[in-house]
FIKOL-396730 format. One record per residue (C-alpha): x, z, y; residue number from 1; residue in three letters. Coordinates in nm, 2 decimals, padded with zeros to 4 digits. Each point is the difference from the previous one (the first is absolute). Layout:
BEGIN
ATOM     xx     zz     yy num residu
ATOM      X      Z      Y NUM    ALA
...
END
This chain:
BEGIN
ATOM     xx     zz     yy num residu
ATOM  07.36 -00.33 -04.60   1    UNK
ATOM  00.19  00.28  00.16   2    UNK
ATOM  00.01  00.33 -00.23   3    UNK
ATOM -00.24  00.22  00.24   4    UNK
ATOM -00.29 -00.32 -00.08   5    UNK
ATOM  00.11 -00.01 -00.35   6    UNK
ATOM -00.10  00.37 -00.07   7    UNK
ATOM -00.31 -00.01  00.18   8    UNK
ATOM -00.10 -00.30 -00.20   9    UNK
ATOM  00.10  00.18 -00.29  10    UNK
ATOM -00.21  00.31  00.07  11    UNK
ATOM -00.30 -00.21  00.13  12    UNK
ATOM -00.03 -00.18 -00.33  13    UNK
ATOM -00.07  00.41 -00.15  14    UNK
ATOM -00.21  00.17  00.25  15    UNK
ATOM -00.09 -00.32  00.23  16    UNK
ATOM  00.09 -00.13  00.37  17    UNK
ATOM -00.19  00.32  00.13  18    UNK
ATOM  00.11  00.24 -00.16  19    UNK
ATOM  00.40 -00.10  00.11  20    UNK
ATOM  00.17  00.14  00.34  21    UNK
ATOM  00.34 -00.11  00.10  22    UNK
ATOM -00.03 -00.07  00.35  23    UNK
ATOM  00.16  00.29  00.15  24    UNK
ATOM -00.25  00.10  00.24  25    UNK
ATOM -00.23  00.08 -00.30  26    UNK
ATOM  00.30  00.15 -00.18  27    UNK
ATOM  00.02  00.25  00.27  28    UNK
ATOM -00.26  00.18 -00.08  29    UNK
ATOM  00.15  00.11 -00.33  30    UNK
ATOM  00.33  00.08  00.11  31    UNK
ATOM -00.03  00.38 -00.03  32    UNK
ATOM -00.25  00.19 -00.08  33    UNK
ATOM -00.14  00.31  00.21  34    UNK
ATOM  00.32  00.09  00.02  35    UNK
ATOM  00.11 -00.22  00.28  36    UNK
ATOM  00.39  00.13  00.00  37    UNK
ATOM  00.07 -00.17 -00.28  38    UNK
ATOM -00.04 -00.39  00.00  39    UNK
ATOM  00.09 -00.29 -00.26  40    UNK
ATOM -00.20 -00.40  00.05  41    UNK
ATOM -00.11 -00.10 -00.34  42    UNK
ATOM  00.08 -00.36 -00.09  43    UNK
ATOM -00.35 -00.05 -00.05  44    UNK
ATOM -00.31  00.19 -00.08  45    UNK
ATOM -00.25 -00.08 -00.29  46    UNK
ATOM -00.37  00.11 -00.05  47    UNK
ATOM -00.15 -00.04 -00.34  48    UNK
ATOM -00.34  00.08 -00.08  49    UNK
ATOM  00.02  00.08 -00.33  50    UNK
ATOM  00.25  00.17 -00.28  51    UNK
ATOM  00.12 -00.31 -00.17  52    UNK
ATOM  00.12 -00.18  00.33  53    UNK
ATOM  00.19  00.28  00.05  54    UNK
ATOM  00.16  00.03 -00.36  55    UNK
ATOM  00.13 -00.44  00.09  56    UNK
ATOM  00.12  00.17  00.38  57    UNK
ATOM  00.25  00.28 -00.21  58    UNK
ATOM  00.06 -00.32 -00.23  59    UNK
ATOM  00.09 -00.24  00.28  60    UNK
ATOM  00.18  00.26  00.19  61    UNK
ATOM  00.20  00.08 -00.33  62    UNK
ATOM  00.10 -00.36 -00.01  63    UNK
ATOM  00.14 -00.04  00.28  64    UNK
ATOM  00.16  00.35 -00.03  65    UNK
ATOM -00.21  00.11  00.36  66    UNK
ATOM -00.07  00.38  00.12  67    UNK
ATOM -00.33  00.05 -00.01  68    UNK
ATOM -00.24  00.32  00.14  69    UNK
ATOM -00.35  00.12 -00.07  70    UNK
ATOM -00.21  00.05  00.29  71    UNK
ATOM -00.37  00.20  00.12  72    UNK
ATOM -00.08  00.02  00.34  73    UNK
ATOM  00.35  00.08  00.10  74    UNK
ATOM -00.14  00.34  00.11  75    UNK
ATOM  00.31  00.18 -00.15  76    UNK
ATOM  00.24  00.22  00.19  77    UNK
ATOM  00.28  00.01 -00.18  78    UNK
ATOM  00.09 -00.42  00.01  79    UNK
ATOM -00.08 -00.04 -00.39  80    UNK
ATOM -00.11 -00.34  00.07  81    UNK
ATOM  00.31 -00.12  00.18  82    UNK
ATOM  00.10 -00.32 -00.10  83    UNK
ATOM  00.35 -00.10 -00.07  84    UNK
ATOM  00.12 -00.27  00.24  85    UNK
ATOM -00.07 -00.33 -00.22  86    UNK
ATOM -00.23  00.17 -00.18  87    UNK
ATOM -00.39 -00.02 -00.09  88    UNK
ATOM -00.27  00.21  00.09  89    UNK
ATOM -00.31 -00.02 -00.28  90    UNK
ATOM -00.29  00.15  00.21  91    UNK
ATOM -00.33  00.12 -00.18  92    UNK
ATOM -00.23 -00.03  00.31  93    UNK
ATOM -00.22 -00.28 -00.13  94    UNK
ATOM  00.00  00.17 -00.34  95    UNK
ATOM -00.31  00.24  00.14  96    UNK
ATOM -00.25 -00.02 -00.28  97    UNK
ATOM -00.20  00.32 -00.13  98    UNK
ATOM -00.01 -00.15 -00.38  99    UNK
ATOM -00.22  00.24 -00.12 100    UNK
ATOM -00.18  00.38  00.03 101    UNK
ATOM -00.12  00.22 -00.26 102    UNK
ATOM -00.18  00.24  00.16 103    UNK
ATOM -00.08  00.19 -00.33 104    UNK
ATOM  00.38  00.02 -00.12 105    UNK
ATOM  00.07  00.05  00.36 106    UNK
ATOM  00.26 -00.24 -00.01 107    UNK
ATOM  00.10 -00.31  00.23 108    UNK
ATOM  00.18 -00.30 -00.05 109    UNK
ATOM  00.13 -00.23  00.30 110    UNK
ATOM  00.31 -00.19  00.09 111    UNK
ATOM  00.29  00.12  00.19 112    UNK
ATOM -00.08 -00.15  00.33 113    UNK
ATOM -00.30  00.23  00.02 114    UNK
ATOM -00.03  00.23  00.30 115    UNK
ATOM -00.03  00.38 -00.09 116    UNK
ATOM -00.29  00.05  00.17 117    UNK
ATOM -00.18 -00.30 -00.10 118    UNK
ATOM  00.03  00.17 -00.36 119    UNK
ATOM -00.24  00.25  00.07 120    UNK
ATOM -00.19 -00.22  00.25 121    UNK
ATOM -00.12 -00.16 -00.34 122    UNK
ATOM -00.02  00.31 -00.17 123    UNK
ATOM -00.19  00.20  00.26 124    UNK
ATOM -00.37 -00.15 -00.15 125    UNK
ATOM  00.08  00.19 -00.33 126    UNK
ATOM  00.10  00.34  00.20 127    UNK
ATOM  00.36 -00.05 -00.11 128    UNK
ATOM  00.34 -00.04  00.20 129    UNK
ATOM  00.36 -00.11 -00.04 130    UNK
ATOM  00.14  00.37  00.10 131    UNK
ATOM  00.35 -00.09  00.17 132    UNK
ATOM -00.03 -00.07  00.35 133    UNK
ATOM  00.32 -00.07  00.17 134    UNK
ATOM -00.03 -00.05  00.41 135    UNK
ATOM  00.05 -00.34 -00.04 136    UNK
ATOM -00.28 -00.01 -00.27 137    UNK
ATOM -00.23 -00.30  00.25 138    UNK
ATOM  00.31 -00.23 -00.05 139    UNK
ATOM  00.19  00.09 -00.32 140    UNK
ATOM -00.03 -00.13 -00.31 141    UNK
ATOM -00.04  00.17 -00.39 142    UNK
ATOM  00.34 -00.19 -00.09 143    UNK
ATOM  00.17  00.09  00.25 144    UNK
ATOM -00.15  00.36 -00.06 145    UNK
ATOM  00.13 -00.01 -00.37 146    UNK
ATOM  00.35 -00.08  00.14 147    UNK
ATOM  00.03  00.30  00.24 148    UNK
ATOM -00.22  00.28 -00.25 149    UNK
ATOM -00.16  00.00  00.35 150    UNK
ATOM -00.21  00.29  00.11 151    UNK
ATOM -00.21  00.11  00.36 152    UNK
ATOM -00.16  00.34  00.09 153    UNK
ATOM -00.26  00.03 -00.28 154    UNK
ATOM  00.32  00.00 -00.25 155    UNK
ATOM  00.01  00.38  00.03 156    UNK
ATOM -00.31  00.02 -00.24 157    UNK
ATOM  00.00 -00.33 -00.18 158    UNK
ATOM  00.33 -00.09 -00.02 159    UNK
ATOM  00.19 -00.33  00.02 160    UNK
ATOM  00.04 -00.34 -00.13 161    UNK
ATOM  00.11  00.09 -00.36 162    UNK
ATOM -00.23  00.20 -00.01 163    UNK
ATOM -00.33 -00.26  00.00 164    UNK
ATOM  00.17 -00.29 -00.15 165    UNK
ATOM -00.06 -00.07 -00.35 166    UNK
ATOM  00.19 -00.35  00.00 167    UNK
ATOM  00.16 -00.28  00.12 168    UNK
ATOM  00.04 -00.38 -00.10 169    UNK
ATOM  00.33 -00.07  00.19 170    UNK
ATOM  00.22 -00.31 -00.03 171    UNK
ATOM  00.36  00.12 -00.12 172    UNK
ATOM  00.30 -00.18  00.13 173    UNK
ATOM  00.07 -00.21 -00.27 174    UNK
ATOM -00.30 -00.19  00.07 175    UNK
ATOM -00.21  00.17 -00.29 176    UNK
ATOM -00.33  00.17  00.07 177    UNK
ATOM -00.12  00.32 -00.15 178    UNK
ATOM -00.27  00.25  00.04 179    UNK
ATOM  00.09  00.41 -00.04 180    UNK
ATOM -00.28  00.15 -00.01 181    UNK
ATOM -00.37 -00.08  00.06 182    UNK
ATOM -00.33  00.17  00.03 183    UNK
ATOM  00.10  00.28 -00.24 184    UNK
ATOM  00.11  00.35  00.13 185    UNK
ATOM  00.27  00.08 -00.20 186    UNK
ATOM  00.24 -00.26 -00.20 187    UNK
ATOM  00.23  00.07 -00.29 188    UNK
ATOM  00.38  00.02 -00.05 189    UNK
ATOM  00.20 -00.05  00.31 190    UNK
ATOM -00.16  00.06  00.35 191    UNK
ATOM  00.12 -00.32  00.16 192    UNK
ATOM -00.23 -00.01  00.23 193    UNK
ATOM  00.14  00.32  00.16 194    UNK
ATOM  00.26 -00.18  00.04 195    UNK
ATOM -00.11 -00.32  00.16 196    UNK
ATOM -00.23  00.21  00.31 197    UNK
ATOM  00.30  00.08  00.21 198    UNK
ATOM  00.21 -00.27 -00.06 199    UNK
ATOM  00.02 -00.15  00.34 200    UNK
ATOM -00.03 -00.36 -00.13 201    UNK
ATOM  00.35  00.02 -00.22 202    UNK
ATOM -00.20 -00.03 -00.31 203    UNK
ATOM -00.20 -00.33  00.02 204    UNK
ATOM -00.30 -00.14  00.24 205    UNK
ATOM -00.30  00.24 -00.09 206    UNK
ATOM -00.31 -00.24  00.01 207    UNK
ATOM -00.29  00.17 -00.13 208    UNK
ATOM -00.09  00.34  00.01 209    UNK
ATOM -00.29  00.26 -00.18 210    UNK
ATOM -00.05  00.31  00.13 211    UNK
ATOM -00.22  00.32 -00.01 212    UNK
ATOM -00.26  00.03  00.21 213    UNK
ATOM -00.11  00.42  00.12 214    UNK
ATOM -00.37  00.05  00.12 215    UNK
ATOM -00.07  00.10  00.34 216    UNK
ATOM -00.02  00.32  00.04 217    UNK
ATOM -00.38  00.20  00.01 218    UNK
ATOM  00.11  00.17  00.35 219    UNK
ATOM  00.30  00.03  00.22 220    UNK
ATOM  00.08  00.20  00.29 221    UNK
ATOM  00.28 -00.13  00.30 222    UNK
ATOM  00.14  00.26  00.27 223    UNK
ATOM  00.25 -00.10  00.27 224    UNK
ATOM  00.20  00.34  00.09 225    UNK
ATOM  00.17  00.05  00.35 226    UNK
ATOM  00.30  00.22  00.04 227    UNK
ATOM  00.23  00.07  00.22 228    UNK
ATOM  00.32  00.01 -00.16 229    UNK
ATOM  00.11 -00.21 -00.28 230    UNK
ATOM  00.11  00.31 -00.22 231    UNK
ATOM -00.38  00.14 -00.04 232    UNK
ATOM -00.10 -00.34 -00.09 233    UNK
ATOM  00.29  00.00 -00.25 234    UNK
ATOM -00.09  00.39 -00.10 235    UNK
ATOM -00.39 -00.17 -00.08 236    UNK
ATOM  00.13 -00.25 -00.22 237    UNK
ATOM  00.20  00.26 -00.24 238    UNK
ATOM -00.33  00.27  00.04 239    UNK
ATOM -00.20 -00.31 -00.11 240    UNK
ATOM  00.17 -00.08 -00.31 241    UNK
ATOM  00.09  00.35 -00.06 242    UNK
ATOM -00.41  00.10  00.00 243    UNK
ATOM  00.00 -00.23 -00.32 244    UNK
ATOM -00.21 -00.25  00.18 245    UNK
ATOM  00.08 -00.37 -00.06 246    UNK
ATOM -00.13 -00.19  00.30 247    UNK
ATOM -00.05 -00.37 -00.06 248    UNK
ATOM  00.23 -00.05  00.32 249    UNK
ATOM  00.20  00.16  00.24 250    UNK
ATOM  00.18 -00.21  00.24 251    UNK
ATOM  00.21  00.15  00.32 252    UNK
ATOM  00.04 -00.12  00.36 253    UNK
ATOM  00.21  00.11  00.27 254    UNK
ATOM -00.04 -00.01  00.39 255    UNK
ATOM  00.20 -00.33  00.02 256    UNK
ATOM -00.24 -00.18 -00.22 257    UNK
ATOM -00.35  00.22  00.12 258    UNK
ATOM  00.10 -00.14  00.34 259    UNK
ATOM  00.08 -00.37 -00.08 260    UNK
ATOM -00.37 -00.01 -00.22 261    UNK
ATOM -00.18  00.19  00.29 262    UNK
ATOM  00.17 -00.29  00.24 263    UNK
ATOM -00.07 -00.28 -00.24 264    UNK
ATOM -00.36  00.10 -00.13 265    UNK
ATOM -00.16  00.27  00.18 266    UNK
ATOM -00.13  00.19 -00.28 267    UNK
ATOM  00.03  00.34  00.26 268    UNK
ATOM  00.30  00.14 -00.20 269    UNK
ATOM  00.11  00.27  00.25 270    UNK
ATOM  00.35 -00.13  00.14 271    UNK
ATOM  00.17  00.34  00.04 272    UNK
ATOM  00.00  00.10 -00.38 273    UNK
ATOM  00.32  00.04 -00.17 274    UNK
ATOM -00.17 -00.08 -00.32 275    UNK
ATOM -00.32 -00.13 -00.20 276    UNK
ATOM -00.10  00.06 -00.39 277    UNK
ATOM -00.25 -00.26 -00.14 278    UNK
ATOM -00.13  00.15 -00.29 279    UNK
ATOM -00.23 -00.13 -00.24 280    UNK
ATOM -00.18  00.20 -00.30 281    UNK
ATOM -00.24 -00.19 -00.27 282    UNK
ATOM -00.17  00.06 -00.30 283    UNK
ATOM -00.32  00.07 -00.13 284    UNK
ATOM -00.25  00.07  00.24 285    UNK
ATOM -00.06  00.37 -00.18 286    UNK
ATOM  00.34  00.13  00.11 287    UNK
ATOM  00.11 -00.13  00.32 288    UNK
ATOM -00.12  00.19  00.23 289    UNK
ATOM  00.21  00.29 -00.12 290    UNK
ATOM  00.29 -00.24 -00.05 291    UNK
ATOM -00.09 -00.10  00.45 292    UNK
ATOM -00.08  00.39  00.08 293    UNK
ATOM  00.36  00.08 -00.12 294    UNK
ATOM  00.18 -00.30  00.17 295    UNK
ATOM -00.11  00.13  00.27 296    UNK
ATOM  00.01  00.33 -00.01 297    UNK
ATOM  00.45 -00.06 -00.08 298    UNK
ATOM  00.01 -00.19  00.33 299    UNK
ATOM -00.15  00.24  00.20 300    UNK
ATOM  00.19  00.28 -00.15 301    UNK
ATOM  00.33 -00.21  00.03 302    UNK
ATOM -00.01 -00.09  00.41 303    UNK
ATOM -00.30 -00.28 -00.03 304    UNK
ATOM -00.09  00.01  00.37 305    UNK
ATOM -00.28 -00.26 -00.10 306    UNK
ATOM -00.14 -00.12 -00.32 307    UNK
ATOM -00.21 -00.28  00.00 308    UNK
ATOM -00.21 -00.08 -00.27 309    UNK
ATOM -00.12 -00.39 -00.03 310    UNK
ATOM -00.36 -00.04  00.09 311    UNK
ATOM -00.09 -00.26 -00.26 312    UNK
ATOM  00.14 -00.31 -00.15 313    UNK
ATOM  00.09 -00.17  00.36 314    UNK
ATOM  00.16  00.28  00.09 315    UNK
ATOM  00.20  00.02 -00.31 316    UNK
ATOM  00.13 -00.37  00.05 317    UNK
ATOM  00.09  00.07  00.33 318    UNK
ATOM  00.24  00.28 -00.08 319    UNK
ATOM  00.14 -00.22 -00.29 320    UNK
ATOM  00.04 -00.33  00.24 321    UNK
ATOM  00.22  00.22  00.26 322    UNK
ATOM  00.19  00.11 -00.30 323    UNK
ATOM  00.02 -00.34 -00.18 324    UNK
ATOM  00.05 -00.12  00.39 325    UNK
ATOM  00.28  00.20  00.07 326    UNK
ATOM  00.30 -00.19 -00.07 327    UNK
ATOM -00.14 -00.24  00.16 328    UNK
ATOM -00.09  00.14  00.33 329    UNK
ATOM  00.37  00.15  00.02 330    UNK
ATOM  00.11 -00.33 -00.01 331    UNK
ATOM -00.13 -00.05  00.34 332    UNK
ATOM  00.26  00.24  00.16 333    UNK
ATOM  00.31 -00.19 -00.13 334    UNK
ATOM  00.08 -00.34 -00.14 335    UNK
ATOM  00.09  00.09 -00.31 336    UNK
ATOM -00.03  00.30 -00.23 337    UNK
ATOM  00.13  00.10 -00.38 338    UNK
ATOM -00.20  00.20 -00.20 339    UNK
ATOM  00.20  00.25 -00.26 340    UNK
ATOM -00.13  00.14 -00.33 341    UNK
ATOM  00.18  00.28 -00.13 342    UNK
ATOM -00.15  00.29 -00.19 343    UNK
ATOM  00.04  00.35  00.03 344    UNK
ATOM -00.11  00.30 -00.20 345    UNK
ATOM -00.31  00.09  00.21 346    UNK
ATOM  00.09  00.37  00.08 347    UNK
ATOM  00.37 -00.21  00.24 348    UNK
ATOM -00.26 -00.14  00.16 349    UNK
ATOM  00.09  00.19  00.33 350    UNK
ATOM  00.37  00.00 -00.03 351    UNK
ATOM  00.00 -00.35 -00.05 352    UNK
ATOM -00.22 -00.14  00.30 353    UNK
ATOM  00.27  00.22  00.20 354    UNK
ATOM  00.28 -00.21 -00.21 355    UNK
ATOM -00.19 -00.28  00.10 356    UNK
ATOM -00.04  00.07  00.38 357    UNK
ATOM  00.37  00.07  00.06 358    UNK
ATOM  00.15 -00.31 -00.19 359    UNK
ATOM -00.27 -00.23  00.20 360    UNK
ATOM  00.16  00.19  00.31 361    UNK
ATOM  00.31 -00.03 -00.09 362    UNK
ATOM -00.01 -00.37  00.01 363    UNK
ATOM -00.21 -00.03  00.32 364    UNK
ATOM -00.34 -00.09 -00.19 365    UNK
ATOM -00.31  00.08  00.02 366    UNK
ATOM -00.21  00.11 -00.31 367    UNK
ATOM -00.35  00.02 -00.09 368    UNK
ATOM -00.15  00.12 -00.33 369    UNK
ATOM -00.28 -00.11 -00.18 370    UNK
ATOM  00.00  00.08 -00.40 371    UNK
ATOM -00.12  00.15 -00.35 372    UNK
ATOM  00.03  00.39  00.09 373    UNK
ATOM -00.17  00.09 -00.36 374    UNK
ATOM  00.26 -00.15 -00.21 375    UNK
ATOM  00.33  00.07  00.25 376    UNK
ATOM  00.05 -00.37  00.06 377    UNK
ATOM  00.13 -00.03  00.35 378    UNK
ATOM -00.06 -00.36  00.17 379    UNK
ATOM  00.21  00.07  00.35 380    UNK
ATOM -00.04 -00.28  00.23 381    UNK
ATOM  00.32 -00.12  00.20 382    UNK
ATOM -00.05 -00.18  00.33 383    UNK
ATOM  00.21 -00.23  00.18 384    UNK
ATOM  00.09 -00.35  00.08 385    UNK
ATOM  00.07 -00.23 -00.23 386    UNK
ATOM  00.21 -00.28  00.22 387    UNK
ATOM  00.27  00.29  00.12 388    UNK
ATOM  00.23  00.00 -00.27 389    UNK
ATOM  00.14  00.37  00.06 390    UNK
ATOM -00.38  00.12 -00.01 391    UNK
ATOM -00.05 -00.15 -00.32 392    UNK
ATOM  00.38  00.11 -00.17 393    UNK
ATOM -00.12  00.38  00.13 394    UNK
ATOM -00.38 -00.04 -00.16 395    UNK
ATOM  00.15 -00.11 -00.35 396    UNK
ATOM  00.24  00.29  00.08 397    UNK
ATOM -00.24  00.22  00.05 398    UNK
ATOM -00.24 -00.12 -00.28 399    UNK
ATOM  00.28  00.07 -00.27 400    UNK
ATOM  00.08  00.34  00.16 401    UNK
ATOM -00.38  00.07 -00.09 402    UNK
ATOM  00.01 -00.05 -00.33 403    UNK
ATOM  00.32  00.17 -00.07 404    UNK
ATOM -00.21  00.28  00.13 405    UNK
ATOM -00.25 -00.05 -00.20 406    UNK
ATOM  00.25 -00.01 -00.37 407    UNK
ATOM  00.20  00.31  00.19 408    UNK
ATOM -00.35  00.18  00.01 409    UNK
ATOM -00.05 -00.10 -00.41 410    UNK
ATOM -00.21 -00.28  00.08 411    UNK
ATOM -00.04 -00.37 -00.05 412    UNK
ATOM  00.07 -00.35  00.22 413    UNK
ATOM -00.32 -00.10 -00.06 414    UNK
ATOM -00.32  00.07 -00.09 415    UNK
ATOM -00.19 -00.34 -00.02 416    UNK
ATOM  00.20 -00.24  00.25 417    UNK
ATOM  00.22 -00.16 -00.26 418    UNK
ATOM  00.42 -00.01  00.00 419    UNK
ATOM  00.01 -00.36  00.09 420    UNK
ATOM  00.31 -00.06  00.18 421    UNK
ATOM -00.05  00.27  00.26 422    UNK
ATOM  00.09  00.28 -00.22 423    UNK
ATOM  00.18 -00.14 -00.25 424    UNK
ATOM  00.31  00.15  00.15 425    UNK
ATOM -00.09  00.31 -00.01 426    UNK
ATOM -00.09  00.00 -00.39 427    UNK
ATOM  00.31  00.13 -00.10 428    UNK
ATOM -00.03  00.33  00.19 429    UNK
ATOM -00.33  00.05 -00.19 430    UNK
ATOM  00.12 -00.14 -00.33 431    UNK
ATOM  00.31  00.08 -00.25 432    UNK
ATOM  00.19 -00.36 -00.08 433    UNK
ATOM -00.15  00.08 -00.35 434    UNK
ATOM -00.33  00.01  00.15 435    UNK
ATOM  00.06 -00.37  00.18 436    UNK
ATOM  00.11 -00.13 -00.28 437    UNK
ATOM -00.25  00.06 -00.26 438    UNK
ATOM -00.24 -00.11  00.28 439    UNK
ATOM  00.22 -00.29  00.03 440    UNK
ATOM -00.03 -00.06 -00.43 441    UNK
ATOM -00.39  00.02  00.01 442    UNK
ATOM -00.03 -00.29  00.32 443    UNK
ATOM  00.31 -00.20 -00.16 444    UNK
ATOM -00.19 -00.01 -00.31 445    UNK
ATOM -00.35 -00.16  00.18 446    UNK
ATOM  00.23 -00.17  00.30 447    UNK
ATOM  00.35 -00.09 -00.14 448    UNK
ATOM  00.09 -00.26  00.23 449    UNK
ATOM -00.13  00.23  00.32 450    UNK
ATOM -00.17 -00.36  00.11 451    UNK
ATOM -00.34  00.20  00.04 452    UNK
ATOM -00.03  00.20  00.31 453    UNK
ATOM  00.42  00.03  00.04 454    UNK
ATOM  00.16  00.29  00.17 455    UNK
ATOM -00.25  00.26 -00.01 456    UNK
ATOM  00.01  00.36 -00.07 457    UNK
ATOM  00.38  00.00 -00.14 458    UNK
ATOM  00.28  00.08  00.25 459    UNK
ATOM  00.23 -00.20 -00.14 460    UNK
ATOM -00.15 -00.39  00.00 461    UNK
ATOM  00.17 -00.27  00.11 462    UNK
ATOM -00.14  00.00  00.39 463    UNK
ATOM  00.06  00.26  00.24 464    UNK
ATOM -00.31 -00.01  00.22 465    UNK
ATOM  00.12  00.30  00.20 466    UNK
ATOM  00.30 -00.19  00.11 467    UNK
ATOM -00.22 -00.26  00.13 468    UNK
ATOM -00.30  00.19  00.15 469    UNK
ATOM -00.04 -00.12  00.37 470    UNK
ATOM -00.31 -00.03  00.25 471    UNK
ATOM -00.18 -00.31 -00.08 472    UNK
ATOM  00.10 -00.22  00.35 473    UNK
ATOM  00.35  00.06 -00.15 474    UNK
ATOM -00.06 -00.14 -00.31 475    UNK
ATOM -00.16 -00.28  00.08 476    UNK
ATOM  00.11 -00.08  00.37 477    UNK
ATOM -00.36 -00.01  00.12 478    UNK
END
């Protein structure tokens, strides 16, 4: 038996013949994630259904000293779940269960295969909601979410991932399996389950997950506003925030990415707008009218050449599918596209969508940009081709260039994206050596061996990605 049968045999005996790939036209499909710049083919790929045939996979792998990865959906953007060449990929998508709902603790318990939105699919019969939303929210999954501290556009009011978790049962990388946390809100002594949303997979295989659930809101209120230059619509965004209102979203698109939706979907977005603010308001049904009346009254009095208010419900998930859409739809005008996620204090937000522009000119690109306005977190979208090789060296280029902007502006390289290995090497212009390494202690102490989820986040592991990063028909000869 040649090694390549030997393994699969072995990992059939945990998780079964089906739930084995090492054929490399199924292993293809996990050999990046929705970052497509950055590639790696597993060795094999695994899908357990359930926590304790995961705990024998870290075992096995373990034993036969093997690299091994969590992975969701592979929806990230930063390649988090990039497999090491020989390595193994442990993929959650069978493990989909909602375990349980308590609608009067509003809690909810389900494994980490579970799409977002099928989480408050289940909960919407007890008027209650998982509150983070990301774009990707039809396709990605609560563990995957717990790795990233994703977010979305209704972050702005309800915050992230940390902050509706309550626990985790996860398997650690010796094998063992623990649960922190659990239906509780608050635990005592250390907060290690701070520490475990955000890992990015370093810290073990995260298998079950409880969260909070948040009730629908009584009333809510959704405006589309037209302008004609991007800085009123920026100007809106800081007279917003700066009226003390706290809209449940407020999400930014620019003429690049109004076009490519109006092209894709037709929802009669006017194509020679510079800009368009989706804003949301919610609350109790007592107050939001004057929480909509002053919405609108800031557009207008900022440049709003149109504000639209959504006619009812269908109207309101129109305006949310063109902006859930839009990434999408731009990928219609090139083959490829990256998608940044830096963060900037709000009031930059002009100067650095100029920053942007020029270093996406500068390199002969075009941009687009679709993203989080409430919260400053910029998601510029880079076309180009991803089988020229000069066109993707200037994209990664330029995408760096970005998010120096972004830490030159006091800012962040990322808001909920992840490190993974596309920004890892940037981490020491946002980070003291001190910092890295006491970041370093705390995954050493969960990942000694660096076997789970290797060469993420740190910019000095053992493989340089960026010296390898090449269009895919190089890579593979195809």
């Amino acid at each position: 038996m040649d090694r390549l049968a030997s393994l699969r045999s072995d990992l059939a005996e945990i998780v079964g013949e089906d739930g084995v790939l090492t054929h490399s036209a199924g292993l293809l499909a996990y050999d990046c994630d929705a970052l497509t710049v950055e590639r790696a083919l597993p060795a094999a790929v695994v899908l357990p259904k359930t926590t304790e045939q995961v705990a024998e996979l870290v075992r096995f792998a373990n034993q036969a000293r093997m690299p091994y990865v969590p992975r969701g959906a592979g929806t990230g953007l930063s390649g988090g779940s990039l497999a090491p060449n020989g390595g193994l990929i442990i993929a959650t998508t069978r493990m989909t269960q909602i375990i349980e709902i308590d609608a009067r603790s509003r809690r909810i318990h389900a494994q980490a295969g579970a799409v977002n939105v099928d989480l408050s699919k289940a909960a919407k019969p007890h008027s209650l909601h998982y509150a983070p939303d990301p774009s990707s929210q039809g396709a990605c999954t609560i563990g995957g979410n717990v790795g990233e501290n994703s977010g979305g556009p209704h972050t702005l009011k309800y915050g992230v991932t940390v902050n509706h978790v309550t626990g985790v049962k996860m398997v650690l990388p010796d094998g063992e399996i623990v649960q922190i946390g659990g239906w509780e809100d608050e635990a005592i002594g250390l907060d290690l389950l701070g520490v475990i949303v955000g890992h990015e997979g370093t810290f073990g295989v995260v298998t079950e997950v409880f969260a909070r659930l948040t009730p629908l809101p009584q009333s809510v209120r959704t405006f589309l506003a037209i302008f004609d230059t991007l800085e009123q619509a920026t100007e809106t965004v800081t007279q917003i925030i700066g009226a003390g209102l706290v809209p449940a979203a407020l999400e930014l698109m620019d003429r690049l990415a109004l076009e490519a939706v109006e092209a894709a979907f037709k929802y009669g977005f006017p194509l020679d707008a510079e800009a368009a603010l989706l804003i949301e308001v919610d609350g109790l049904e007592a107050g939001i009218e004057r929480q909509a009346s002053l919405v609108k009254g800031i557009c207008e009095r900022s440049g709003a050449r149109e504000v639209r208010q959504a006619a009812d419900e269908l109207d309101r998930a129109r305006l949310w599918a063109a902006r859930k859409k839009a990434i999408g739809a731009l990928g219609r005008l090139a083959p490829s596209c990256i998608t940044q996620d830096g963060v900037i204090p709000r009031a930059k937000l002009p100067k650095a969508l100029k920053a942007a522009a020029a270093i996406a000119q500068k390199h002969d690109l075009r941009l687009a940009n679709v993203f989080h306005a409430g919260d400053g977190n910029l998601h510029p979208v880079l076309l180009f081709d991803d089988s020229d090789p000069d066109q993707v060296r200037r994209v990664l280029a330029a995408g760096d260039e970005i998010l120096e902007m972004c830490l030159a502006e006091g800012g962040s390289l990322t808001g909920e994206h992840g490190i993974g290995v596309e920004k890892r090497n940037l981490m020491d212009r946002m980070f003291a050596k001190e910092d890295l390494e006491a970041m370093r202690v705390v995954k050493d102490a969960f990942n000694p061996d660096d076997r789970c989820n290797p060469d993420k986040m740190f910019p000095d592991s053992r493989f340089c990605y960026e010296a390898k990063r090449k269009p895919r028909k190089a890579a593979y000869g195809l």
